[in-house]
N, C-alpha and C positions, 0 to 999 in steps of 0.2 A: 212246457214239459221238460223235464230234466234228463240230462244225457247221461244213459248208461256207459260201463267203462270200455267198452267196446265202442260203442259211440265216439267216446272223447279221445281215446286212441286215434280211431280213426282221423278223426280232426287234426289232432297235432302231426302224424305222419302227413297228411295231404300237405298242409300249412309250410309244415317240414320241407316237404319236398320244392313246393313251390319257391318259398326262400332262398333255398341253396342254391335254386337258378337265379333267379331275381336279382338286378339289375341295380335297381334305388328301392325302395321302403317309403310310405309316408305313415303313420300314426294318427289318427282324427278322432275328434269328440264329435260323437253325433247326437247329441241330446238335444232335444226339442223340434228335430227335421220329422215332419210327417212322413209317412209312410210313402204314399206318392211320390213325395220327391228322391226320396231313396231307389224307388223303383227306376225313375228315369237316371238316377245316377250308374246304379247297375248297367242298364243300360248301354249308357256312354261307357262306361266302364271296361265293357263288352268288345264296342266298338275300337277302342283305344288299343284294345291290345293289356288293357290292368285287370289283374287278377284284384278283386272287392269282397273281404269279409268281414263279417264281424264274429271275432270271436269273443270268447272270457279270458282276463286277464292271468288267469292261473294258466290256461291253454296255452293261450298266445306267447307265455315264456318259456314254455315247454319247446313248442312249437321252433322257435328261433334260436334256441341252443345249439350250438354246433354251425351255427351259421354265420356272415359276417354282418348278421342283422340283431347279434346277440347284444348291442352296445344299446339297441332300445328299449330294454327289459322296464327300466326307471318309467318309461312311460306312457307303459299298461297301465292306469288308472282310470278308473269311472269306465263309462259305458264306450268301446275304444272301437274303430272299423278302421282294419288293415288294407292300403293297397298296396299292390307290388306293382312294379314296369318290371313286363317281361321282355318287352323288343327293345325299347328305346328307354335311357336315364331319365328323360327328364316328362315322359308322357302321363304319371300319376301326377305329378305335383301342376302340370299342365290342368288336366282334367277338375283336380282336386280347386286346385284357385278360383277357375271356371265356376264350380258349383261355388265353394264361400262366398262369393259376389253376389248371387242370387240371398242365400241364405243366413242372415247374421247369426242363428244357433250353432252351426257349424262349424268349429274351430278345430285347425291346423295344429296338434301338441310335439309331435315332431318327425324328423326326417334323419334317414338313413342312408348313407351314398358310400360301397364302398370301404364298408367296415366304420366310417365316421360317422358319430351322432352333431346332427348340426339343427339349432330352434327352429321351431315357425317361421323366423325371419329371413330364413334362407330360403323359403319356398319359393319367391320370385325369381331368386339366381339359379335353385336348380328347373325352374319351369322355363326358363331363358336358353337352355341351353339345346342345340340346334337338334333337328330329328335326322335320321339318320343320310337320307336326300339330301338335307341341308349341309351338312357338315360332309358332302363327296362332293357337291358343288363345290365348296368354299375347300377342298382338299385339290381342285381339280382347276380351281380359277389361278390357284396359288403356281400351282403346276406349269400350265399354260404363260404365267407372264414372264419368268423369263424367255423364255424361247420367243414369244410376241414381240417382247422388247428389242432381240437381236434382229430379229426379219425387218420390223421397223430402221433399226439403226442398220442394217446392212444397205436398204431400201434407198435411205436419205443420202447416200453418197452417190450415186449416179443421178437420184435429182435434183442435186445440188449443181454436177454439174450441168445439166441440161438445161437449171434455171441460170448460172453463169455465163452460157455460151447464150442462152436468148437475150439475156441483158448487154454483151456484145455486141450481138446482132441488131437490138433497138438500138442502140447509140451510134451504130458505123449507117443505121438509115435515116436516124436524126439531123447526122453529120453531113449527110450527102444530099 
């Protein structure tokens, strides 16, 4: 059924709006994924925290104008389904790998990080990259070691002596 222009308004303002918050952008050809499988990708989708749709490519340019996801416009081709990460950069391309593994009809046409348009072949680098847990640990481990290192090395000078004065001590009882 064909969307009236009230309809596809709507569309592109929602899409709109969503983008302008949105994080990373992924791009996907979903031609030949059953329906099923789409359903449990919504799904996870859901879960994840990505916004998952599919629009028409005349929409979906509409849609991203004005936004730093406008460098994807080239490709909107063929039958295309948009996710955004809304929380986290790298949770679409995460999710999206996920499902291509499952499914060989399923391909990655591109990615958005940031205002940069970057191939398919960057989906593993942006799916690598830490969630947001991750990257306060590893903000907080980083934190933590110098001051670790000083209590350490402050520590060793008094057991240094301690082991110096014992090893005195075995040797004046070896002696004797």
């Amino acid at each position: 059924m064909a969307l009236r222009l009230e309809g596809k308004q709507q569309v592109v303002a929602e899409v709109n709006q969503i983008a302008g918050s949105a994080l990373s952008a992924i791009v996907a050809d979903y031609r030949g994924v059953n329906v099923s499988d789409m359903t449990v990708l919504r799904a996870k989708a859901r879960e994840a925290g990505v916004y998952l749709r599919v629009v028409r490519n005349t929409l979906a340019r509409r849609a991203v104008e004005g936004t730093e996801f406008e460098c994807m416009q080239e490709a909107f081709v063929g039958p295309s389904v948009l996710a955004f990460s809304m929380e986290e950069p790298g949770s679409a391309a995460r999710l999206l790998k996920d499902f291509a593994k499952g499914n060989e009809h399923f391909e990655v046409r591109a990615l958005a990080l940031g205002g940069t348009l970057m191939g398919a072949d960057q989906l593993d680098v942006l799916a690598k990259l830490p969630t947001r847990e991750e990257a306060l640990a590893l903000l907080m481990q980083v934190m933590q070691a110098p001051i670790a290192k000083l209590a350490t090395t402050l520590n060793e000078v008094p057991a240094k002596l301690v082991r110096t004065v014992a090893a005195v001590r075995d040797q004046k009882q070896e002696a004797a």
